[in-house]
C-alpha positions in Angstrom: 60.8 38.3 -72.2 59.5 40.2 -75.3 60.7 37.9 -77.4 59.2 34.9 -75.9 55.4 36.9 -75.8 55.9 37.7 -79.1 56.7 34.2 -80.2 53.9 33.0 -77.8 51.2 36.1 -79.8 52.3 34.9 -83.1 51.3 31.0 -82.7 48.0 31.8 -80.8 47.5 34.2 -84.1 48.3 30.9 -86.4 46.4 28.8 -84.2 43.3 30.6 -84.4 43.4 31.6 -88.1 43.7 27.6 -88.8 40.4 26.9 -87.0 37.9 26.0 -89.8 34.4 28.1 -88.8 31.6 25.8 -87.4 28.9 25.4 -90.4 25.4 26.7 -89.4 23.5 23.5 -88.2 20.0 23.4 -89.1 17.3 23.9 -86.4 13.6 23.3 -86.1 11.0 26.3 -85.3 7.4 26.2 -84.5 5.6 28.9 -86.2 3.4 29.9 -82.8 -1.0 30.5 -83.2 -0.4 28.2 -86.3 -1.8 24.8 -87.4 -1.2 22.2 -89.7 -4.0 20.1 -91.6 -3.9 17.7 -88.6 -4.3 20.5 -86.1 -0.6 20.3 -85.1 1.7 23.2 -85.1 2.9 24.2 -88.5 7.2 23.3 -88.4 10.4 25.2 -90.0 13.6 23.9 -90.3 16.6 26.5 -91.1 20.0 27.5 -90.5 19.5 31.1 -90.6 20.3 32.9 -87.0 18.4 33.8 -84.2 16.6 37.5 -84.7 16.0 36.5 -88.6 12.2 37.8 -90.1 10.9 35.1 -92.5 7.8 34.9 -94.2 5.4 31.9 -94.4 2.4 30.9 -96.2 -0.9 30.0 -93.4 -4.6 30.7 -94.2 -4.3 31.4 -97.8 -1.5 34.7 -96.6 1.8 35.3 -96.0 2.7 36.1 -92.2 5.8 37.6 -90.7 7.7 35.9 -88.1 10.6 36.2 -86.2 13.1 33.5 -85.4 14.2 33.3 -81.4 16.3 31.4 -79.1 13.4 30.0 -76.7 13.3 26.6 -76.3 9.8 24.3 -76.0 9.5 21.2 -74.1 9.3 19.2 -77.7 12.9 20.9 -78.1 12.1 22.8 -81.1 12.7 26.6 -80.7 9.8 29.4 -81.4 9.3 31.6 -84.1 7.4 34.5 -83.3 4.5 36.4 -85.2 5.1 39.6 -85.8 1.4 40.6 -87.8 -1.5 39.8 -85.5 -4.7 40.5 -87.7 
C-alpha cells in the first residue's frame, strides 16, 4: 500500500511539474471619471494583474489608478482612481 501511494505521489508530482504555466492574456480596462477626445472613456489594454497601480497621462497630468476585477456591461474591467483632485 505504501508503495503503490508512493508510486501514485511521484507521477502526480511529474504530472504537474510538466504543465507549461498559462501566459498572462491581455485585458482591457476603462480608466473611470476619464474621457477621450470624442467624449468616450479613455481604454488600457494590459496583462499586468488585478491589484496593479499604474500611472496614466489625462488633462495635461499623470493620475494614479488601480487595476480591479469588476466587470462592465461593455465587458471591459475597471481601473480605479486612486488621486481625486
Amino acid at each position: 500500500m505504501l508503495l503503490g501511494a508512493s508510486t501514485a505521489g511521484s507521477w502526480l508530482h511529474r504530472r504537474n511539474r510538466a504543465t507549461p504555466p498559462e501566459p498572462p492574456r491581455v485585458r482591457r480596462f476603462t480608466l473611470l471619471r476619464t474621457a477621450g477626445a470624442d467624449g468616450s472613456p479613455i481604454r488600457y489594454e494590459t496583462t499586468r494583474p488585478t491589484g496593479t497601480k499604474i500611472t496614466h497621462w489625462v488633462g495635461g497630468r499623470h493620475r494614479l489608478y488601480e487595476l480591479t476585477d469588476a466587470q462592465l456591461e461593455d465587458g471591459t474591467y475597471v481601473a480605479e482612481p486612486l488621486e481625486c483632485r
